[in-house]
Structure formats: C-alpha cells, structure tokens
C-alpha positions as CSV (number, residue, x, y, z in Angstrom):
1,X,-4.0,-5.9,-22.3
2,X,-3.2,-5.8,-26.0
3,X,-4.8,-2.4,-27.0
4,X,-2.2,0.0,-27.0
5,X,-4.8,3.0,-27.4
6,X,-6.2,2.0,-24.3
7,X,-3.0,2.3,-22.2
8,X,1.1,1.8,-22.3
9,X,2.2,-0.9,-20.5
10,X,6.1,-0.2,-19.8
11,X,8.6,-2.6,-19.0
12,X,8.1,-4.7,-15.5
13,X,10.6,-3.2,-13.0
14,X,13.8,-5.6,-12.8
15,X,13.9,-7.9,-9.7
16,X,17.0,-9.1,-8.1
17,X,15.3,-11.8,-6.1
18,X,12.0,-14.2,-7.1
19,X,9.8,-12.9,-4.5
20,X,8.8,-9.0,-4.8
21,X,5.6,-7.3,-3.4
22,X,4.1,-3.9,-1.6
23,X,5.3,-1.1,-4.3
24,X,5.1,2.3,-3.3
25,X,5.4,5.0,-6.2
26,X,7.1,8.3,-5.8
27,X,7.4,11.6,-8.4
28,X,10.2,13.4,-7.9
29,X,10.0,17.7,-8.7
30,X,12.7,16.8,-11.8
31,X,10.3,14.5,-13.3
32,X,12.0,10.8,-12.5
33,X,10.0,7.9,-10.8
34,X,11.3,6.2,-8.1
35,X,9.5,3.2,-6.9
36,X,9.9,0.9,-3.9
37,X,9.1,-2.7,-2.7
38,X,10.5,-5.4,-0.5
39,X,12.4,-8.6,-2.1
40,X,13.6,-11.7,-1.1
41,X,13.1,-15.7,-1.3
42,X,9.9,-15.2,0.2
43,X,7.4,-12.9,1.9
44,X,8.2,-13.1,6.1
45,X,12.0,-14.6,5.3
46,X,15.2,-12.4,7.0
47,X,16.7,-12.4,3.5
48,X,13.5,-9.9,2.6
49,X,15.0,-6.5,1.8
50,X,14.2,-2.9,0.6
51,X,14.2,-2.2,-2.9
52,X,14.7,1.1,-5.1
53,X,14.0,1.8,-8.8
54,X,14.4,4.7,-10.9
55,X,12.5,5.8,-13.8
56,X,14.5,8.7,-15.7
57,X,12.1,11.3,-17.1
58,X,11.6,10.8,-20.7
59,X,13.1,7.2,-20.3
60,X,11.1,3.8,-20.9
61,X,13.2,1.9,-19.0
62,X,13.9,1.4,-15.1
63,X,16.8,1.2,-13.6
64,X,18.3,-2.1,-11.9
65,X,17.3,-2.0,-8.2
66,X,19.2,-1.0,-5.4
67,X,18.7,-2.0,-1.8
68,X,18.0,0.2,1.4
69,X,18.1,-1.9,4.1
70,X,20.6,-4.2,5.9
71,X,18.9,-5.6,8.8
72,X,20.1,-10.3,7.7
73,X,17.7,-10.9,10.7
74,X,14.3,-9.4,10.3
75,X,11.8,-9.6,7.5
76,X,12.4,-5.7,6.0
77,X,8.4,-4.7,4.3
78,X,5.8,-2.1,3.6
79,X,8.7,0.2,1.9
80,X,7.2,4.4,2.0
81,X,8.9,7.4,0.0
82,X,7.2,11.0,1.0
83,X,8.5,14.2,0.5
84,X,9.0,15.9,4.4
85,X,7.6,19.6,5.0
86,X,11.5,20.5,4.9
87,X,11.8,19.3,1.2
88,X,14.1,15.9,2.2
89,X,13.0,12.7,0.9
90,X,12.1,10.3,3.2
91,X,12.1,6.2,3.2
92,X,10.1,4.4,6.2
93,X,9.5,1.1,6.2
94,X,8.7,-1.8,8.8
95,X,10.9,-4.5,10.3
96,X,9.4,-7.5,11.7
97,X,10.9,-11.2,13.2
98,X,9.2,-13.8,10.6
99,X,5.7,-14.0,10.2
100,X,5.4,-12.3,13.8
101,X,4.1,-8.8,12.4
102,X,3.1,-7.9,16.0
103,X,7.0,-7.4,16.3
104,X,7.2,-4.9,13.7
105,X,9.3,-1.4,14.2
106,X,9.4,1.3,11.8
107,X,12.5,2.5,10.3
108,X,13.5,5.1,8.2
109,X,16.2,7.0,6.0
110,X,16.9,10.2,4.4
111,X,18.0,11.7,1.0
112,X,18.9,15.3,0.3
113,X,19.6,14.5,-3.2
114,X,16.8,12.9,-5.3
115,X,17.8,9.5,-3.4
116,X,20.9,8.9,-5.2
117,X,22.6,8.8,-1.8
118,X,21.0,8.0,1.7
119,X,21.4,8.4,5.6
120,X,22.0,5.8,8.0
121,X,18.8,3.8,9.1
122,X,17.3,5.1,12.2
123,X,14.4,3.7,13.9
124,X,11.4,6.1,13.5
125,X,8.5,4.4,15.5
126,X,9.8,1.3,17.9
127,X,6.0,0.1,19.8
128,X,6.2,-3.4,18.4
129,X,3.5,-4.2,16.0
130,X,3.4,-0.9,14.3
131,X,3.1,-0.6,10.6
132,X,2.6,1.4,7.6
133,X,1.8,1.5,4.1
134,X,0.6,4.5,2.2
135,X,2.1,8.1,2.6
136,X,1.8,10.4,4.7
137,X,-0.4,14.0,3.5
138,X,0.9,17.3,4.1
139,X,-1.3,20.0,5.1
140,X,-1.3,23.6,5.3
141,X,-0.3,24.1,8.7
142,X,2.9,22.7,8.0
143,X,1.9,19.5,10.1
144,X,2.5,15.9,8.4
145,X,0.0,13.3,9.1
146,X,1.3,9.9,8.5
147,X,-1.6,7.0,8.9
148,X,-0.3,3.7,10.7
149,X,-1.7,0.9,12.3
150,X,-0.8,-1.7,15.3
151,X,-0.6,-5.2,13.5
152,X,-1.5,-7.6,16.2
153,X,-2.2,-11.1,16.5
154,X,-5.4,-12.2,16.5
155,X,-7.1,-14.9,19.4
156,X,-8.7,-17.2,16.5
157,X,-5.9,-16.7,14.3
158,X,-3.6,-14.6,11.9
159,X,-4.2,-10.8,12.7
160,X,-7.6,-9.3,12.6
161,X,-6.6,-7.8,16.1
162,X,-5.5,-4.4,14.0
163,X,-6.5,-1.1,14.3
164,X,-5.4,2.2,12.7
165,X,-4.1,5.5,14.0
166,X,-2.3,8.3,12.5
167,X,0.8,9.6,13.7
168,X,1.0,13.9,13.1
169,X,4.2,15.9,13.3
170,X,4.7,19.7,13.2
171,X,8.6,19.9,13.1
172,X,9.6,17.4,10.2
173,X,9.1,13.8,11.9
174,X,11.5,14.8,14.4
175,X,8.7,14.0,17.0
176,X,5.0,12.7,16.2
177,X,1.7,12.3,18.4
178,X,-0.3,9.1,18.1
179,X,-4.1,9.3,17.3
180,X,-6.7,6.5,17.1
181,X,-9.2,6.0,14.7
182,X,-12.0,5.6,16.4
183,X,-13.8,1.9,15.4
184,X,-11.0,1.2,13.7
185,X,-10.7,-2.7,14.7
186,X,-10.0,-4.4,11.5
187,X,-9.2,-1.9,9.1
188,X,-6.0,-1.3,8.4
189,X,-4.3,0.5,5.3
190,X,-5.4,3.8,6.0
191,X,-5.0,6.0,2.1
192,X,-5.4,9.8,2.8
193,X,-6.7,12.3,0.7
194,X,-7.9,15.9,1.0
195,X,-11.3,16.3,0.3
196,X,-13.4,19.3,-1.6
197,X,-13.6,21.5,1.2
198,X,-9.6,20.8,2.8
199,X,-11.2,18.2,5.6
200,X,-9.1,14.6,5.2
201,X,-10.6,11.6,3.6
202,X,-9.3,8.1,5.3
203,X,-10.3,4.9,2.8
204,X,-9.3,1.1,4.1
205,X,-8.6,-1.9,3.8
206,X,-10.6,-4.4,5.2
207,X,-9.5,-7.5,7.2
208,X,-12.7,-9.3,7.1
209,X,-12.5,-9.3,3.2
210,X,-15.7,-7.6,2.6
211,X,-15.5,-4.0,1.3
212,X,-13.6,-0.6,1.4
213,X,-14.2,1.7,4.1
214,X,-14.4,5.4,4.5
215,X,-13.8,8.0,7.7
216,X,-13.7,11.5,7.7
217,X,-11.3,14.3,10.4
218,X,-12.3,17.9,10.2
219,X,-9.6,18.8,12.4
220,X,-6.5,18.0,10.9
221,X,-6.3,14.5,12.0
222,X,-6.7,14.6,15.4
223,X,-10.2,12.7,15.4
224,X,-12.0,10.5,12.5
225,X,-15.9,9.6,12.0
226,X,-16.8,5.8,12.4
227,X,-15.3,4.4,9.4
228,X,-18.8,3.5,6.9
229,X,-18.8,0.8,4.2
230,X,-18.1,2.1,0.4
231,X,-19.9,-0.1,-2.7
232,X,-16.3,-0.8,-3.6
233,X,-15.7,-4.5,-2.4
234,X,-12.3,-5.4,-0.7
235,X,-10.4,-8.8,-0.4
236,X,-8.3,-8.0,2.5
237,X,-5.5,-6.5,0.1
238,X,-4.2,-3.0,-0.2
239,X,-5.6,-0.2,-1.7
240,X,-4.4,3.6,-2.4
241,X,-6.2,6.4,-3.2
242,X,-5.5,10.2,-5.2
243,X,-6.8,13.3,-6.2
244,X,-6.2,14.0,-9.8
245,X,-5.6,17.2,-11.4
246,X,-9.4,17.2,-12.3
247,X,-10.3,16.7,-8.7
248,X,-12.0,13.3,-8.7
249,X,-10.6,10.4,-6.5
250,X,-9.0,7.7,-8.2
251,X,-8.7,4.4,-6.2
252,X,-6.8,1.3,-7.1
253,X,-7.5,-1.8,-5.7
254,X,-9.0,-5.2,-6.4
255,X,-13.0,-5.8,-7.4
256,X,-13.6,-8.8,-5.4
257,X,-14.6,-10.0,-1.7
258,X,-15.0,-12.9,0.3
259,X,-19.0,-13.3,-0.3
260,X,-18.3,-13.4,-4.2
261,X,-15.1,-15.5,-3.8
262,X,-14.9,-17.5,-0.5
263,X,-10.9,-19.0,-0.1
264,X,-10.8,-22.5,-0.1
265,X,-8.2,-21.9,3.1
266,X,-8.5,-19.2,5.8
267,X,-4.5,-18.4,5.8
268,X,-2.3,-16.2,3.7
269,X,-1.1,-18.3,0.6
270,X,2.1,-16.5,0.4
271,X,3.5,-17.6,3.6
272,X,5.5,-20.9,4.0
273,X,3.4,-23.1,5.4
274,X,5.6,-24.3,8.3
275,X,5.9,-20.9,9.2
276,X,2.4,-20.5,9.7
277,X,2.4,-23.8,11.6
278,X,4.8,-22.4,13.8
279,X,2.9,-19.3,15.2
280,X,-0.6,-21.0,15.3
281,X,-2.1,-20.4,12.0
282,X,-5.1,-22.5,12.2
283,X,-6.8,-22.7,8.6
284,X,-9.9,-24.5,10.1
285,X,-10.8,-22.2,12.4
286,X,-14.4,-21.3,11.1
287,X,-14.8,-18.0,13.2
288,X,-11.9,-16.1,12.3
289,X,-11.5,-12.5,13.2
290,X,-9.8,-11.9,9.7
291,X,-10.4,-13.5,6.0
292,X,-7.4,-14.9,3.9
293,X,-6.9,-16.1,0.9
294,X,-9.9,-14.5,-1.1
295,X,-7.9,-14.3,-4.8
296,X,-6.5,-11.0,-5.8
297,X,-7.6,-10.4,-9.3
298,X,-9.0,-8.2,-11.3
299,X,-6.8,-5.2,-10.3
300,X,-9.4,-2.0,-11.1
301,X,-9.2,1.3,-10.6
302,X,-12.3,3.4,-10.0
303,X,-13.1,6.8,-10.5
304,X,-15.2,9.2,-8.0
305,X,-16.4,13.1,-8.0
306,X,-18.6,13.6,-5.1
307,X,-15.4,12.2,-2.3
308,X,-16.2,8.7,-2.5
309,X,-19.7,8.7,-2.0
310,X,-20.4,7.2,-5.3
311,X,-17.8,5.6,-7.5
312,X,-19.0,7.0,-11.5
313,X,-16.3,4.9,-13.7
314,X,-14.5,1.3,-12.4
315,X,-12.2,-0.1,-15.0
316,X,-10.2,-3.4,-14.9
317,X,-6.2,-2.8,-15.4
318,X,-5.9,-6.9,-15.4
319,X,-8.0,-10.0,-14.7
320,X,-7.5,-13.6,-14.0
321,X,-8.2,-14.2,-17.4
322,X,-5.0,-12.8,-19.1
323,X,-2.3,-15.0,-17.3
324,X,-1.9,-18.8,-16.8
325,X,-1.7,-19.5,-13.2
326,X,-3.1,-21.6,-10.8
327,X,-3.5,-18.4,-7.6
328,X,-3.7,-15.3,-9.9
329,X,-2.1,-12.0,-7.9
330,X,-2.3,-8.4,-8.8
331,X,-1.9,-6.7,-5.5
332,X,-0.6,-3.7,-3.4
333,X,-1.1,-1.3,-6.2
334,X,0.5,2.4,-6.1
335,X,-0.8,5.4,-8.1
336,X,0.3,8.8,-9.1
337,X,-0.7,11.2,-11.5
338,X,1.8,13.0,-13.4
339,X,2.6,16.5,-14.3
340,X,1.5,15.4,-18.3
341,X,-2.2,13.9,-16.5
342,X,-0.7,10.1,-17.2
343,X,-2.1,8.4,-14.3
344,X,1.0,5.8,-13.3
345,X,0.3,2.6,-11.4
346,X,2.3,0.0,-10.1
347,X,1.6,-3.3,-8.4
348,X,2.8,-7.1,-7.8
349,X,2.6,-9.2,-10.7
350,X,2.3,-13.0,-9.5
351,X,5.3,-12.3,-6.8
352,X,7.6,-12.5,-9.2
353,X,7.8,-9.1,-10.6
354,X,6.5,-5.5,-9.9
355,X,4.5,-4.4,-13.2
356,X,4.0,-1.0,-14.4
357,X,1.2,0.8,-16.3
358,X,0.4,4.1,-17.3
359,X,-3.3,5.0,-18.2
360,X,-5.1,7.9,-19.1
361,X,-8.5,9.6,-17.7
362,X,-9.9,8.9,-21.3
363,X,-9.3,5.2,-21.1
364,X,-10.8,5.0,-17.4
365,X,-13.8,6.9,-18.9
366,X,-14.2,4.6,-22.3
C-alpha cells in the first residue's frame, strides 16, 4: 500500500468510539463527501450510534464525526444516505435490541441542507427484523426502489433464516410497497444497479459464505429472476456495487469463501461472547443454515463490462499481509465514483477505524 502511483490513501475517518463498522459513502451535487457508520464499545451494544463525516471538496481531511441517532437502548446500525426523487437527503438506518436482529426497525431522518442540519427521527419501516444496507436506485418513472431484507433467526443458529425484498415508492418514501425476491432465502445485501438496456441488476451477499449472487427485474422492481451464482467468491460480508462513467460495474467486496478458508468457529467474532450465549449461538452446530467467521481479507474490487457476467480486472485494495493482527478485517466497503473519475472507497479497518481510499480505473486495469 506504499505505491503512491497506484492510489492515494487519505487520512482514516476520525472515530469517537473504538468500535466502528458498516460505512456508507455519499457525494453530494457541491462536491463534499459525507460518509456514515455506526460506533460504539462494540458491535450489538445500546451505546452503538450513528455516525456522520464530512469530506470538504478540495479538502484532504475529514471532519470530526457527528452523531444521528439517540435511541441509549437499542443497538443503532446499517447507517444509508440517498438522495429522494424530491432532492432531500435522506438518512435510514436500523435499530435492533442486542444481538436480536430479528427485532430490527428502520428509522430515518431528513436534511434540506447538505446535512448540516436534520429532522427529527421517525420510524420508516417498523415489521421487526427488517433491515438495510446499500441505497436505494432511482428510476425514471420517478419511483424509488429501496432493497431490504427480513433478518431472522435461524433454527440451527445465528440467522440464515433471511431473505430479501425491495421496498418501491412513487411519492418520495411517504408510502412504499413490499416485494420479495423470489429464492431469496439466504441472500441478503441486495446492491442495485441499472443495467445496459435500463432493466435493474440485484448482486448479494451470501449467508452460506460461498459466492456473490446475481438477479435480474425487467419491470421496475416488482419481480426478480432466481438469484444465480457469480465467479466472485463471498464470505458472508457485504458488498456494493456501481456503474462508472465508462459503464462497467465495479464491485467491492472481499476475494475469499468458506471452501478456501473454513472458520475455526461457526459464530460472528465480533460479538461478545456471552451475548451470543445468551440467544443460543451454538458454534458446534455442524449443519448450520449460515457460515461465520470465514476471515475478511483481501478487500478487492473487480471490474465487469458485459453486467456481471464475467468479471475482466479484480485488484486487491488490502490483504492480510500488510497489517499485524491476529483476525485481519477489511469489510462493509462503500464505493462511489466522482465527478473527476476517482473511484472513492471506504470500508472498516480492524473495527477500530473506517479507512479511506481513492483509486483510479488505470490502477484497477495495471
């Protein structure tokens, strides 16, 4: 990560508290970056809030975070920033009880000002066990489709229960209409794009820790192909996915699976242990309907032209090999491209931090 030809590394994002995951990137029409992620003493804890940095245009250096949510008894995650067909700036997030994500609401707030100043927090979506992750898309028709999924506990252990659906207003998220993904069981995650002929793309993560997946809706969200297994492997961590400005897919996400690195344990290491004890976590159980623990390193990013039926270019933003730690994480990347082509990406450096890189296509391609 040395070669500063290859790509800039900026500054990590400050961090008020030592745990901070799940970053979501956001570029504003006046240039500035804003980025969110949850913080906290650790992952599933009450005292895990909403985070917000900004990154000035022209600037190198990101603002100290601010927080958006107030909620001192639920576990505040999965933070979202979209622009709304009616030009607002939107924040949704999810809002569980502890490790019990099948409690999860959805909340959200608004900004009419570049997200200097905010609403109150309302609750968007309130079925327990919904939540979110990547952004919704807006289409043509002036219709937002947001993609969601129902985080539910799993009879042989910790999740693997899920499905995904997308949730599709026409009047600015005042109301929605829920829409399953058919053979969705599993895959969770759901990253959106456009493809080459204005049909929607849907790419996943996938719970049992084998690869990405990939379903297809030619009418506008409504209904989605059987999702089909990509060549690009998956870990059970998150993914997102772009089109740049020379209309390939970029995807970011880690190069690595259960079959080529089994966990030595089959629960999620970032949990406290005795929380985990608490709802039934069972790490022995052999036939689980969800893999943990597979490590998440190297952090790649992949390049496609023909809609994510092949994947041409796959380069390595950071491995295992260029830090000192015992359980290596670079996870829950973000990506945006820029109006200058500088392809930004964000993701969770060890917990401790949310790191920042900027690449170019050029460097992908080398």
């Amino acid at each position: 990560m040395d070669d500063l030809k290859a790509f800039q590394l900026t500054r990590d994002i400050p961090a008020l508290y030592p745990h901070n995951h799940a970053s979501n990137l956001h570029v504003l029409a006046n240039g500035d970056i804003l980025c969110v992620w949850f913080s906290g003493s650790r992952e599933g804890k009450p005292d895990i809030s909403i985070m917000c940095s900004r990154l000035k245009k022209d600037e190198k250096e990101w603002s100290q975070p601010i927080v958006l949510s107030d909620d001192t008894e639920r576990s505040e995650q999965n933070p979202v920033l979209f622009e709304n067909t009616n030009g607002e700036l939107w924040l949704i997030y999810t809002a569980q009880n502890a490790v019990h994500q099948e409690s999860s609401v959805v909340r959200y707030r608004i900004s009419t000002d570049n997200g200097y100043t905010w609403s109150e927090i309302r609750t968007l979506f309130d079925k327990p066990g919904i939540f979110v992750r990547n952004k919704p898309i807006k289409l043509e028709t002036g219709e937002l489709v947001l993609p969601a999924y129902y985080s539910l506990k799993s009879r042989t252990g910790f999740l693997g229960n899920d499905f995904s659906v997308v949730k599709i207003s026409n009047d600015h998220g005042k109301t929605w209409t829920e829409h399953v993904v058919k053979d969705s069981k599993g895959l969770v995650h759901m990253s959106i794009v456009s493809d080459k002929q204005d049909n929607l793309l849907g790419f996943f993560r996938s719970r049992k820790a084998d690869y990405i997946y990939i379903s297809k809706s030619n009418d506008h969200g409504r209904t989605w192909t059987t999702p089909k297994q990509t060549e690009l492997m998956n870990n059970n961590a998150s993914i997102q996915v772009i089109r740049l400005k020379n209309d390939e897919l970029a995807i970011i996400f880690n190069d690595v699976n259960a079959e080529l690195a089994p966990p030595n344990e089959n629960r999620p290491p970032w949990f406290d242990k005795s929380d985990m004890d608490k709802v039934g976590v069972d790490k022995n159980i052999k036939e689980q309907e969800s893999i943990w623990g597979v490590i998440r390193a190297p952090l790649t990013i992949a390049l496609s032209d023909d809609d994510g039926e092949t994947w041409n270019y796959k380069k390595n933003i950071i491995t295992k090999e260029d830090v000192f730690a015992e359980h290596p994480e670079f996870s829950y990347p973000s990506i945006k491209q820029t109006d200058d082509g500088k392809i930004h990406i964000t993701f969770t450096y060890l917990r401790h931090f949310i790191k920042h890189v900027v690449v170019t296509e050029e460097w992908i391609k080398s």
